[in-house]
C-alpha positions as CSV (number, residue, x, y, z in Angstrom):
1,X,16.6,7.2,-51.6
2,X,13.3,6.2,-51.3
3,X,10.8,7.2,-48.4
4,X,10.7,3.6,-47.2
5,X,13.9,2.8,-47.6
6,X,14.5,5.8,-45.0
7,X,11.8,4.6,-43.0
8,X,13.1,1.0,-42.8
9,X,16.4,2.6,-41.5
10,X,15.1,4.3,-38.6
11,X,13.0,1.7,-37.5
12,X,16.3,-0.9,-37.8
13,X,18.2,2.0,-35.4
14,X,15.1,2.0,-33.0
15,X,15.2,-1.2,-32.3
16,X,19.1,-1.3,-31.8
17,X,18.7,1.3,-28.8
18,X,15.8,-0.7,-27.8
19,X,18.4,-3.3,-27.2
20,X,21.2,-1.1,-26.3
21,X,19.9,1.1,-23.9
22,X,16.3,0.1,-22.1
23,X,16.7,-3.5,-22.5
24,X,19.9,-4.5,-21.5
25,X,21.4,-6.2,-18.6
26,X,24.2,-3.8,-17.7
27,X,21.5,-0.5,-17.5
28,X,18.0,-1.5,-16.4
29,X,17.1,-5.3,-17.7
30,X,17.1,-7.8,-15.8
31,X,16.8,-11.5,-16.8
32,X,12.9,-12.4,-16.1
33,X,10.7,-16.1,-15.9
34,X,7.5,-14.3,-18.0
35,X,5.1,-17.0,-18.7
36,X,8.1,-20.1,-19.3
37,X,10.6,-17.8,-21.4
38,X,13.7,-16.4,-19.9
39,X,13.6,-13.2,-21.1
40,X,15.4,-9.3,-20.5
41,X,12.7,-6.9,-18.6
42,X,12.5,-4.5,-16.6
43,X,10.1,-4.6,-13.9
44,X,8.8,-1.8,-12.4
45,X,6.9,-1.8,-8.6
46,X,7.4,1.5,-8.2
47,X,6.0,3.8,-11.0
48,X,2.3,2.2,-10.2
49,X,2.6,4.1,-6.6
50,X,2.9,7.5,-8.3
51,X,-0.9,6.7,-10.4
52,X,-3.9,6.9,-9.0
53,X,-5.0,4.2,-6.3
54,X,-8.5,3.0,-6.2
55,X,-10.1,3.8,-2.6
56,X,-10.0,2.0,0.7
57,X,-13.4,0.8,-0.1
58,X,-12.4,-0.8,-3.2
59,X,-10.2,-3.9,-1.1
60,X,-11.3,-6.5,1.8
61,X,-9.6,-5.6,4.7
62,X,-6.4,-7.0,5.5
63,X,-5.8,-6.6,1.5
64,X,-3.9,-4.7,-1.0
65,X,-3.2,-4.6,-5.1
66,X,-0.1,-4.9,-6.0
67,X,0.7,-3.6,-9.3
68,X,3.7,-4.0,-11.5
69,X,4.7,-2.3,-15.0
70,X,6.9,-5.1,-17.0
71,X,8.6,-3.8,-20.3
72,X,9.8,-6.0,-22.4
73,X,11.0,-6.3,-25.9
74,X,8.1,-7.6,-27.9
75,X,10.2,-9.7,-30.5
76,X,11.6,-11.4,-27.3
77,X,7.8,-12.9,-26.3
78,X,6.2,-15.8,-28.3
79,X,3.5,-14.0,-28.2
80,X,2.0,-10.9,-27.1
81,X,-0.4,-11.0,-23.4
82,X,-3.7,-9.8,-23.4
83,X,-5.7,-8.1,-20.5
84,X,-7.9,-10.5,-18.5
85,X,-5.1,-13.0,-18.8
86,X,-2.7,-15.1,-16.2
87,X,0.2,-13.7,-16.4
88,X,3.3,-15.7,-15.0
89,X,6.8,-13.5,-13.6
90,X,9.2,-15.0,-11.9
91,X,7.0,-18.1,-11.0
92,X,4.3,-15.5,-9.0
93,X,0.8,-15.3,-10.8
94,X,-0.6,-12.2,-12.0
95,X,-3.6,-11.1,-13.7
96,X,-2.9,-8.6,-17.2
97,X,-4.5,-5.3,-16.7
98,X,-3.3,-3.5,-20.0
99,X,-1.1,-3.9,-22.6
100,X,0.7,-1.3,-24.8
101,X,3.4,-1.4,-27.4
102,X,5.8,1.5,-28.5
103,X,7.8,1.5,-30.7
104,X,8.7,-2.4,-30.1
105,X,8.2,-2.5,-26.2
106,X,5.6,-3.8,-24.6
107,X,4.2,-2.0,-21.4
108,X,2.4,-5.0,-19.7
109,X,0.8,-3.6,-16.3
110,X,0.4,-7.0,-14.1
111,X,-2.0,-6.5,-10.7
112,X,-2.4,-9.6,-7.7
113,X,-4.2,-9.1,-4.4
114,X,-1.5,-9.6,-1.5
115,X,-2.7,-10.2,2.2
């Protein structure tokens, strides 16, 4: 068998689990609004809390960041975000901070200021 014949394979059967396992409704997706397409994600308001926060002096007070990690199937999205961008979930406005991709998932990190 040829290398990329192999190669093709186990990139077909990543993107199965993809679909099977991280994004799917019945284990941790959830059907998402992200910028006008109804999509699978899962959103995540908690993992943020466990990185580094930026100091008290860093926010007006009476203000906090919110951030969220969104991971989505990439093939799901029109198109890809990109940081500095508004990014729309669930009909709330965000701004993109980063974007990754692995291995066909996106890792979109979203940020807002909350009163």
């Amino acid at each position: 068998r040829p290398q990329w014949e192999e190669m093709s394979r186990f990139k077909d059967a990543v993107a199965a689990d993809i679909k099977r396992v991280f994004i799917n409704q019945l284990e941790f997706a959830d059907r998402h609004n992200i910028n006008g397409e109804d999509v699978l994600a899962v959103v995540d308001r908690d993992v943020i809390k466990e990185r580094q926060r930026p100091t008290a002096a860093e926010y007006a007070e009476g203000v906090f960041l919110e951030e969220i990690l969104v991971y989505v199937d990439a093939s799901d999205l029109s198109r890809k975000p990109v940081k500095g961008e508004i990014f729309r979930l669930d009909g709330e406005m965000f701004l993109v901070v980063e974007v990754g991709e692995n291995m066909g998932v996106l890792e979109i990190t979203i940020t807002s200021n909350e009163a």
